[in-house]
C-alpha positions in Angstrom: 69.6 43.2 -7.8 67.8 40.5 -9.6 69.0 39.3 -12.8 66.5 38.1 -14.9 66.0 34.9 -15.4 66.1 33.5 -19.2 62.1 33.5 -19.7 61.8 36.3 -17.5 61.5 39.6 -18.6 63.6 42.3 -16.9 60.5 44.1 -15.9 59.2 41.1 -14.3 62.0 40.7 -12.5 61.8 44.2 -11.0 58.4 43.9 -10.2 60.0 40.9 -7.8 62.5 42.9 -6.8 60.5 45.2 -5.6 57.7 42.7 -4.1 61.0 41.4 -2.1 61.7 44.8 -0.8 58.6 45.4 0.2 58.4 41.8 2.1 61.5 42.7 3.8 60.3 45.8 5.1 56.9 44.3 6.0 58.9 41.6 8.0 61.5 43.8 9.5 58.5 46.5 10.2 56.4 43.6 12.2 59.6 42.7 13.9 59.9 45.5 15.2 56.3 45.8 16.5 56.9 42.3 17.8 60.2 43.3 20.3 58.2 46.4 21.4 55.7 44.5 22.6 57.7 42.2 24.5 59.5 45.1 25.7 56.6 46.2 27.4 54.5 43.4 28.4 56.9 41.5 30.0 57.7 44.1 32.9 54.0 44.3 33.2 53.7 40.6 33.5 56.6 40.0 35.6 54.8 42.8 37.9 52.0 40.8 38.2 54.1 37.9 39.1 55.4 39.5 41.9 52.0 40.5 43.4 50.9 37.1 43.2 54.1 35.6 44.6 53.6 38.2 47.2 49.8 37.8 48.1 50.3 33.8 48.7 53.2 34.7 51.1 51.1 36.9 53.2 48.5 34.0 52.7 50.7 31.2 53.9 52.4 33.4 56.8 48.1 33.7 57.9 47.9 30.1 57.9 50.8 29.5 59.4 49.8 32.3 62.0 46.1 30.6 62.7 47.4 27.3 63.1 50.0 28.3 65.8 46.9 30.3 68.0 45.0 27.3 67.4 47.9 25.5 68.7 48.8 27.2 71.7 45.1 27.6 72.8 44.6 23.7 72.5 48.0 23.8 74.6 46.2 26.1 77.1 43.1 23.9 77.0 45.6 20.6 77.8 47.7 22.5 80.5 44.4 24.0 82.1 42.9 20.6 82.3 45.7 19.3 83.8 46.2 21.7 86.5 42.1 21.8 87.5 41.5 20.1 91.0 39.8 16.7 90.2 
C-alpha cells in the first residue's frame, strides 16, 4: 500500500494505487500476449527455415549433378576424338 505523501491526500494516493495496479496488470497482461506469440511464431518460422535450407540443398545437389553430365559428356567428346581414325 501507498502511504500518502505529506501534500497528498489519502484518496489521491489510492487513486495511484490503484493506477499502479492497473499498469501492472496491463504489463503483465501484454507480457503474456508477448510469450504466446513467440511461442508460436517461432516454430512456424523455424519451419520455414527448414524448407528453405532444404530447397537450396536439392538446388545445389542439381548443380552439382548438371555440372558432372556436363563433365563426363565433354570427357566423352575428348576420349571420342581421341580414339577417331585421323
Amino acid at each position: 500500500m501507498l502511504k500518502p505523501l505529506g501534500v497528498l491526500p489519502k484518496a489521491l494516493a489510492e487513486a495511484l494505487e490503484g493506477l499502479l495496479i492497473i499498469l501492472f496488470e496491463m504489463s503483465a497482461t501484454l507480457i503474456k500476449y508477448l510469450l504466446v506469440l513467440i511461442k508460436s511464431t517461432f516454430p512456424v518460422i523455424f519451419e520455414h527455415l527448414l524448407k528453405l535450407i532444404i530447397a537450396v540443398f536439392l538446388i545445389v545437389i542439381r548443380v552439382i549433378t548438371w555440372l558432372i553430365n556436363g563433365l563426363v559428356k565433354l570427357l566423352n567428346r575428348l576420349f571420342r576424338a581421341t580414339q577417331e581414325p585421323s
